[in-house]
C-alpha positions in Angstrom: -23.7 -24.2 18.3 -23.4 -26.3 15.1 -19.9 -28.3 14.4 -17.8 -26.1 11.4 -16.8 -27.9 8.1 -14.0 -30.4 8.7 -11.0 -28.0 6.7 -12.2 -25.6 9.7 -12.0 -28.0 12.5 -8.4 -28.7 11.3 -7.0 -25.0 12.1 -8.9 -24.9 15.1 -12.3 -23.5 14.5 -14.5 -26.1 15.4 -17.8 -24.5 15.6 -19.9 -22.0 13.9 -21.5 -19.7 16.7 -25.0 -19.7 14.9 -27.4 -23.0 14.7 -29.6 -21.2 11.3 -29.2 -23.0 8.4 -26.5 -21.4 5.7 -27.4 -19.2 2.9 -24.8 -21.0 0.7 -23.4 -19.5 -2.2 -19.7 -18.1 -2.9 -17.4 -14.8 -2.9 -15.6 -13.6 -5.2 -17.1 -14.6 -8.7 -15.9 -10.9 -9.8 -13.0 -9.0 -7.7 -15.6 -6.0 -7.6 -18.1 -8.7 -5.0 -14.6 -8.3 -2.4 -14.6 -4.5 -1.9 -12.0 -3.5 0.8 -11.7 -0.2 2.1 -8.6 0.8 4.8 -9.9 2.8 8.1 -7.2 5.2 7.7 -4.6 6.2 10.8 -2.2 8.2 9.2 -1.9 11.8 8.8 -0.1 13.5 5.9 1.6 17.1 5.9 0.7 18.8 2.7 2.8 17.9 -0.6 4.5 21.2 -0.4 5.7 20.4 3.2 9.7 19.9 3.0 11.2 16.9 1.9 14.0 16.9 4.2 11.9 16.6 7.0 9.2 14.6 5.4 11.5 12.3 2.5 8.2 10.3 1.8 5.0 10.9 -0.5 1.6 9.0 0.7 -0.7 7.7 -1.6 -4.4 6.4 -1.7 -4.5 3.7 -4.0 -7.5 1.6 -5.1 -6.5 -1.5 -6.7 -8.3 -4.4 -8.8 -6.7 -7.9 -8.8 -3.9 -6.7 -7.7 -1.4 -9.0 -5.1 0.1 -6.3 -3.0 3.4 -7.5 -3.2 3.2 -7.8 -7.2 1.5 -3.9 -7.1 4.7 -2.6 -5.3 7.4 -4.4 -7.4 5.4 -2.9 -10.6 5.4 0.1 -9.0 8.9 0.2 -8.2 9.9 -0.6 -11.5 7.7 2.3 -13.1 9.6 5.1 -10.6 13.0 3.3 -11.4 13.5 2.5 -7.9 14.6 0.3 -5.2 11.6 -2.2 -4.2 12.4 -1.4 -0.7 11.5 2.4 -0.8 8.0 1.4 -1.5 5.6 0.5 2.1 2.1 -0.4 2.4 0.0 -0.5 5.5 -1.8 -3.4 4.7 -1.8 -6.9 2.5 -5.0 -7.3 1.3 -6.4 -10.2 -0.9 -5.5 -10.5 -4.7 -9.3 -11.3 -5.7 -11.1 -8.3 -4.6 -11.0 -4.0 -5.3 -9.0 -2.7 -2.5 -8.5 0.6 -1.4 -5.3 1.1 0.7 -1.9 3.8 2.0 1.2 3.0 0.4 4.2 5.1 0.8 7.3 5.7 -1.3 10.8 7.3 0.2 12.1 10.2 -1.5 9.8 10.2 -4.6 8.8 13.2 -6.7 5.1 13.5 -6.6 5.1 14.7 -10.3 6.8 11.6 -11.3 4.2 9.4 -9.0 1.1 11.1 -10.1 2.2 10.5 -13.6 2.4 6.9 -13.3 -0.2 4.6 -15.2 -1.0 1.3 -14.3 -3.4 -1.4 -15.2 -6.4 -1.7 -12.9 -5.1 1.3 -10.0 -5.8 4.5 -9.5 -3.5 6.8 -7.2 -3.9 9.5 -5.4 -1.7 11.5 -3.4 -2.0 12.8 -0.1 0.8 14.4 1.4 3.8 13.9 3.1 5.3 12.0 5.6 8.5 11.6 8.1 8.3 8.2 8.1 7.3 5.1 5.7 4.0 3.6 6.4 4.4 0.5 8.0 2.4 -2.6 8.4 -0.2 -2.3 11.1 -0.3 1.7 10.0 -4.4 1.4 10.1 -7.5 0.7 12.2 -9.5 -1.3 10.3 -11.2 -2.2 7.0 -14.5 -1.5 5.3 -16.2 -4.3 3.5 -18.5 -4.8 1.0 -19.2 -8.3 0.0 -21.5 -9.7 -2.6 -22.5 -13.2 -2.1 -23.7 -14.8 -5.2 -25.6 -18.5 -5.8 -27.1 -18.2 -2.8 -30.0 -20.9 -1.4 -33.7 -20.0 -2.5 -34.0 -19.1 1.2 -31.3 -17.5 1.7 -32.7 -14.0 3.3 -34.3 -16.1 5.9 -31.7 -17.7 7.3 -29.5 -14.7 6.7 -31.8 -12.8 9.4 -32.3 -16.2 12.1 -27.9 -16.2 11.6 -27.6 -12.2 12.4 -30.1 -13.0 15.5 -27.9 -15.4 16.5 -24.8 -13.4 16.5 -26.7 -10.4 17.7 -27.4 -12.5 20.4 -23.5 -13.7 20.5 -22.4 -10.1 21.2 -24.2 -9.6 23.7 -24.7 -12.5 25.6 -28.6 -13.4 24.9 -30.9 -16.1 24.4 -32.0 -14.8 20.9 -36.0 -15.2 21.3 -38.4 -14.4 18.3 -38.9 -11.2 19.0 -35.2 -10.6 18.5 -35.4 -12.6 14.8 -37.5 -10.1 13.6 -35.6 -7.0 14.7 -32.6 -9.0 13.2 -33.5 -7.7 9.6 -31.0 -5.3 8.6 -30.6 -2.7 5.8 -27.9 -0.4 4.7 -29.6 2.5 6.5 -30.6 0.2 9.6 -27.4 -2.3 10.3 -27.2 -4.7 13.3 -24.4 -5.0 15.7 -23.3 -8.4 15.6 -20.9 -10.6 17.3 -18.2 -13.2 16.4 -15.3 -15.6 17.7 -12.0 -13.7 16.6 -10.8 -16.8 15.2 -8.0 -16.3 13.0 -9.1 -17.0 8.9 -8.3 -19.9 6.7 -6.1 -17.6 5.1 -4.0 -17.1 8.2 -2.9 -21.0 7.4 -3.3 -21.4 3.7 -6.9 -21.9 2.0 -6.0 -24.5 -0.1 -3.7 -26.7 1.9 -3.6 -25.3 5.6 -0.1 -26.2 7.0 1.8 -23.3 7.8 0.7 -24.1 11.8 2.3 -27.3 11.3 5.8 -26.3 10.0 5.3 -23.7 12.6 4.7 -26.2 15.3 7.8 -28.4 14.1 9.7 -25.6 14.7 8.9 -24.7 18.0 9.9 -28.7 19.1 12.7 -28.1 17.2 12.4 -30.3 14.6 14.1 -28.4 11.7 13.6 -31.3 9.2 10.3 -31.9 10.2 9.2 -28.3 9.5 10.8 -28.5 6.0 8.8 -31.9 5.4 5.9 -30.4 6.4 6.0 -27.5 3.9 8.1 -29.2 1.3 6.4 -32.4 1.5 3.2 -33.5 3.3 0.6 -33.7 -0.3 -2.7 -32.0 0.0 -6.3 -33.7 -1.4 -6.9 -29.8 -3.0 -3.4 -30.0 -4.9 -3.6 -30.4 -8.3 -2.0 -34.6 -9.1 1.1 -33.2 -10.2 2.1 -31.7 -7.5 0.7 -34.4 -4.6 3.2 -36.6 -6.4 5.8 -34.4 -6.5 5.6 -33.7 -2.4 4.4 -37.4 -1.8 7.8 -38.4 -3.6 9.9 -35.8 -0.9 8.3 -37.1 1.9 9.0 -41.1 0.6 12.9 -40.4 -0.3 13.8 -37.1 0.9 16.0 -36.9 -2.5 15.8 -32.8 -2.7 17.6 -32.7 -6.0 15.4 -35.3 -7.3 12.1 -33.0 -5.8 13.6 -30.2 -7.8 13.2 -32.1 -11.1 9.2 -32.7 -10.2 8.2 -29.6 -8.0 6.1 -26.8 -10.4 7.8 -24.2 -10.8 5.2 -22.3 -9.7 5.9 -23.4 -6.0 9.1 -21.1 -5.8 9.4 -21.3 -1.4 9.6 -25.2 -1.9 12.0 -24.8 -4.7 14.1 -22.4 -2.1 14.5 -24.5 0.2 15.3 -27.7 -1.3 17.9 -25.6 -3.4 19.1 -24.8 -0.1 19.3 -28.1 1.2 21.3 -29.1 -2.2 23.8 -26.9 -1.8 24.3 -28.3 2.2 24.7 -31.3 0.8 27.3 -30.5 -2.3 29.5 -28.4 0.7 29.5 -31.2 2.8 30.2 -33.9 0.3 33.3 -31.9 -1.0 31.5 -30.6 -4.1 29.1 -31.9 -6.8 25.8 -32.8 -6.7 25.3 -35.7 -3.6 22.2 -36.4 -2.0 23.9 -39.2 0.1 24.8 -37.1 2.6 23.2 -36.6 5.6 22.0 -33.4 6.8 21.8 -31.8 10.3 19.1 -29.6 12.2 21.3 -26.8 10.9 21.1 -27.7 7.2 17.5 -27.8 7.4 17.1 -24.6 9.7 19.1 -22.8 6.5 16.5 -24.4 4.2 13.6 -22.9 5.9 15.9 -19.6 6.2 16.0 -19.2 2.6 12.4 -17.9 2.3 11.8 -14.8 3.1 11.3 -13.4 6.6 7.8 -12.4 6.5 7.2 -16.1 5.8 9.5 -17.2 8.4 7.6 -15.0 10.8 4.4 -16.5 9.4 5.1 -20.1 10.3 5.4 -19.3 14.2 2.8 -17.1 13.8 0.5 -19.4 12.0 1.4 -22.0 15.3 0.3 -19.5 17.7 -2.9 -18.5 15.8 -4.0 -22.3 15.7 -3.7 -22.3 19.7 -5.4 -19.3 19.9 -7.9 -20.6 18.1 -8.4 -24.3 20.1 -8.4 -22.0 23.2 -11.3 -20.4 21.9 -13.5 -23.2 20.0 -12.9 -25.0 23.6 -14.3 -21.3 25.9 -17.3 -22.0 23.4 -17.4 -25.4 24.1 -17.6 -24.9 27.7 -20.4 -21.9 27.6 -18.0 -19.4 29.0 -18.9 -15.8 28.0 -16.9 -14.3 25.3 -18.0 -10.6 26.1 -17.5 -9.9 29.5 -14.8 -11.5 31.6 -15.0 -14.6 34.2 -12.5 -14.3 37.3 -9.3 -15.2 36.2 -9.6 -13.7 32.6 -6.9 -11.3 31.6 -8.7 -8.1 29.5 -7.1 -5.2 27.4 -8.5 -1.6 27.3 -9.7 0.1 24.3 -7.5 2.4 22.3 -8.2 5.9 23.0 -6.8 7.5 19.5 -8.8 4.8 17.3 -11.5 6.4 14.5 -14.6 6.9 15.6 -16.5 4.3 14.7 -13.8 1.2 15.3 -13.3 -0.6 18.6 -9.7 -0.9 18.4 -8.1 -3.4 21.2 -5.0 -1.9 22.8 -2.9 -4.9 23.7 -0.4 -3.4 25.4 -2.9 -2.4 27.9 -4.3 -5.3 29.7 -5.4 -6.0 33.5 -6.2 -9.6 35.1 -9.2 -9.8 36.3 -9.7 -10.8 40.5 -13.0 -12.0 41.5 -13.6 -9.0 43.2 -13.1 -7.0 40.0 -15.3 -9.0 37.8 -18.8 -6.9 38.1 -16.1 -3.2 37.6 -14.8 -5.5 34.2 -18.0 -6.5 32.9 -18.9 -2.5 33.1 -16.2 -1.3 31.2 -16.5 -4.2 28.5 -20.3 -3.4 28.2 -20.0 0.3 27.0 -16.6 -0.8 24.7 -13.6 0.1 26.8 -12.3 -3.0 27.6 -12.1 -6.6 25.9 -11.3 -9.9 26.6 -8.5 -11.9 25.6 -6.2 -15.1 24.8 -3.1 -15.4 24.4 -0.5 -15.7 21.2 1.7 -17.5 23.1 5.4 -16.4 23.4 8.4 -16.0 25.5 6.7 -13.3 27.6 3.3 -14.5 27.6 1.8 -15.0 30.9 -1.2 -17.2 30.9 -4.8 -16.2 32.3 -5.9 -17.7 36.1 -9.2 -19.3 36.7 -11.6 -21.3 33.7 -9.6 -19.5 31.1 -6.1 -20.3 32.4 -7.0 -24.1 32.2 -8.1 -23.9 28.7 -5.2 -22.1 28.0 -2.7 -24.2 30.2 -4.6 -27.3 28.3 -4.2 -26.3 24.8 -0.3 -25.8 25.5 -0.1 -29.0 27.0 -1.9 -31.2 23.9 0.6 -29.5 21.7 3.4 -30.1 24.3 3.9 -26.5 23.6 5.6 -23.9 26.3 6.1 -20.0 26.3 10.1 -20.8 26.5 9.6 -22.5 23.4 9.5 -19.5 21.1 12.9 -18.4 22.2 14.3 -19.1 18.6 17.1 -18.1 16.5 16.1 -15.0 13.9 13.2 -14.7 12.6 11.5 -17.5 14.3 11.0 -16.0 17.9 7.9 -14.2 19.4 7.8 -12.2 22.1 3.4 -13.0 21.6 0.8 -10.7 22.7 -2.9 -11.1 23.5 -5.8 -10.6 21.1 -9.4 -10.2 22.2 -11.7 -12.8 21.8 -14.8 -11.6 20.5 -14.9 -8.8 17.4 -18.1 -6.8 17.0 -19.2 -5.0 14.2 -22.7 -3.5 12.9 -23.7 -5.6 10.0 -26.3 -4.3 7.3 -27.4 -7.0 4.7 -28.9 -6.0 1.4 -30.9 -8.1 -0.7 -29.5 -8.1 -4.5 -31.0 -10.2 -7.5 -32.9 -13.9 -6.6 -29.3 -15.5 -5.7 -27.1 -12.5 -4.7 -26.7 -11.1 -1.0 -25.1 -8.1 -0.1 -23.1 -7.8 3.3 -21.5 -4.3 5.1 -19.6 -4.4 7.5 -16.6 -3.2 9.6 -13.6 -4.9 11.5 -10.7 -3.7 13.4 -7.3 -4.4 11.9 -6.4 -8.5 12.6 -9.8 -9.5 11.8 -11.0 -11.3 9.2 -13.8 -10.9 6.7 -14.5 -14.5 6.3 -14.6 -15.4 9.8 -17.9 -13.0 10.4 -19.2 -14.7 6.0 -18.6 -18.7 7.2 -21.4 -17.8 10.0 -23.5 -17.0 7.3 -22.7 -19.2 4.2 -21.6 -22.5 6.8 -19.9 -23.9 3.7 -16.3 -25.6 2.4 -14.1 -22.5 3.4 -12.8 -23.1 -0.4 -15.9 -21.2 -1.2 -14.9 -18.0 1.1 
């Protein structure tokens, strides 16, 4: 194992599964080298089916540098119609061509196919009884241009996919092994990686949405809003690392108004929040000499919206689940077949073909006795194992794994009971498996361009399967 690039280490990926060298290079110089492509889990009734019974109108659309968010306001505003009637299964990212379901309540499909919009191209299914809703897919299809790649680039590409062939399967990769490691479109290679949770999950650019989330589950309200409102990042631009390092030195949120961009509008929220707290309690006008309470700054983080608040304890949990898994690696434990004591979850029997789809809410502890039985079922893709996102009903693993697990709880003096919070901010938690498998093919393009295809369930990430491969600054993913 080699040690992962320091922004990595600090959301709790602290090793990169392969020892090759990295091809280098960087996505994205062109949102057609990020193509995404939905495995679809949702069947339509025909356009002609009633629309009493089936009020909603699916549609294929394939976007280009398009946030999804921004795609379904502009499409909203095009049909004349509430935001809200308009549901996607999946976000994807801005910089890339995506291909995805979205859903709109009682539209007329005339009206929808008539639609033009910059850079997307819709197509309509059918009909639906209900919206599609986040989660509404398998997986996603990638293809994935890497470009300014290192002059030996195809070489290492091959010893990496040995190494996570290897990974998958629980090898010793050998040299033998390197050579069959070549892939092409028409011969791919199943591979293996940690299911780490992406950069993205905590912000590329300045990853601190574990730590508000963390703050929160201590229940330090103002602490979380420091953390997000305050708390300057090295990849900021100046302007606004002054602007935070000036909250976090007088915690004068008018004041941070007058210097936060405008561009950061969740900051701007929640010190406007914390403004008006202050004007109540001070009997009107504008006084930031008043103190504020844990419930000032709770309404402060409340005044984002709740997919963020969600995001923040989700974000905490992801960065356990990741420390429990950099340490498994750390201490050689297998990640794809179970030790005694591990907790596993069976396959999902109405998946695609082609996707190995965990099914969470299916999941057995595994006795010594049971092990060899486990080990059988994860071999031929029924079963998986797993760590936990920790929450109120979470139930730790025995054995190895329960002390990694029990130990990564304990060095963030975190507790299941802890996520019994008020709104948005509480989580039941679930389990995710630990090792995501996928068959890889890589493609050699011009002298610095490679060419990855590839896979992953829903929950996975791209980049987490691309950093074993291009071992570089995750800016660069």
């Amino acid at each position: 194992m080699r040690e992962a690039h320091p922004v990595e280490r600090a959301v709790g990926m602290d090793y990169y599964v392969s020892d090759a060298p990295g091809v280098g290079g960087h996505l994205r110089e062109s949102p057609e080298d990020f193509r995404v492509t939905e495995v679809e889990a949702f069947d339509p009734d025909p356009l002609d089916a009633d629309p009493g019974a089936y009020p909603n109108v699916l549609a294929r659309v394939t976007l280009r540098s398009w946030d999804t968010n921004d795609f379904a306001s502009e499409l909203s505003d095009r049909l004349g119609i509430s935001r809200e009637r308009v549901s996607w299964a999946g976000t994807k990212d801005k910089h890339a061509v995506t291909t995805q379901l979205f859903s709109v309540e009682k539209a007329d499909p005339e009206e929808l196919r008539a639609v033009e919009i910059r850079d997307a191209d819709i197509e309509l299914l059918g009909r639906t009884g209900r919206p599609v809703l986040f989660g509404d897919l398998a997986g996603n299809a990638f293809g994935i241009t890497v470009r300014g790649v290192e002059a030996d680039a195809a070489e290492h590409a091959d010893a990496t996919t040995a190494d996570l062939r290897a990974f998958a399967n629980g090898d010793d990769a050998t040299e033998s092994e390197e050579s069959d490691a070549t892939t092409t479109a028409d011969d791919p290679v199943t591979v293996g990686v940690p299911n780490f949770f992406g950069q993205q999950r905590f912000g590329s650019k300045r990853p601190v949405t574990h730590e508000v989330g963390l703050e929160i589950l201590r229940g330090n309200w103002k602490g979380a809003v420091l953390a997000y409102v305050g708390n300057p990042a090295e990849r900021e631009p100046e302007s606004t690392r002054e602007a935070r390092a000036y909250v976090d030195e007088t915690e004068d949120w008018a004041g941070a108004l007058d210097r936060l961009p405008k561009r950061l509008g969740f900051e701007r929220s929640m010190c406007h929040r914390l403004v008006e707290r202050q004007a109540e309690r001070g009997g009107g006008g504008e006084r930031s000499d008043v103190d504020l309470g844990d419930e000032d700054y709770r309404a402060a983080l409340e005044a984002v919206p709740s997919n963020l608040q969600r995001l923040f304890v989700n974000a905490a949990q992801s960065f356990a689940f990741n420390r429990m898994l950099s340490e498994r690696l750390e201490r050689g434990l297998p990640f794809h077949e179970p030790v005694a004591g591990d907790v596993v979850c069976f396959a999902d029997s109405e998946a695609p073909e082609g996707v190995a789809l965990p099914d969470t809410d299916r999941t057995q502890r595994v006795t010594e006795d049971r092990v060899s039985t486990v080990r059988r079922h994860c071999e031929r893709g029924r079963a998986f194992v797993t760590a936990p996102l920790v929450g109120t009903e979470t139930e730790l693993a025995d054995g190895e794994m329960g002390e990694i697990e029990r130990a990564v709880l304990d060095a963030l003096d975190l507790e299941p009971a802890d996520f019994e919070l008020p709104g948005e901010f509480e989580s039941t938690g679930t389990r995710r498996a630990i090792l995501v498998r996928t068959d890889l093919a890589v493609a050699r393009g011009d002298d610095d361009a490679l060419g990855f295809e590839f896979t992953l369930p829903k929950g996975s990430y791209a980049t987490v399967v691309l950093r074993e491969y291009l071992k570089c600054d995750p800016d660069a993913l």
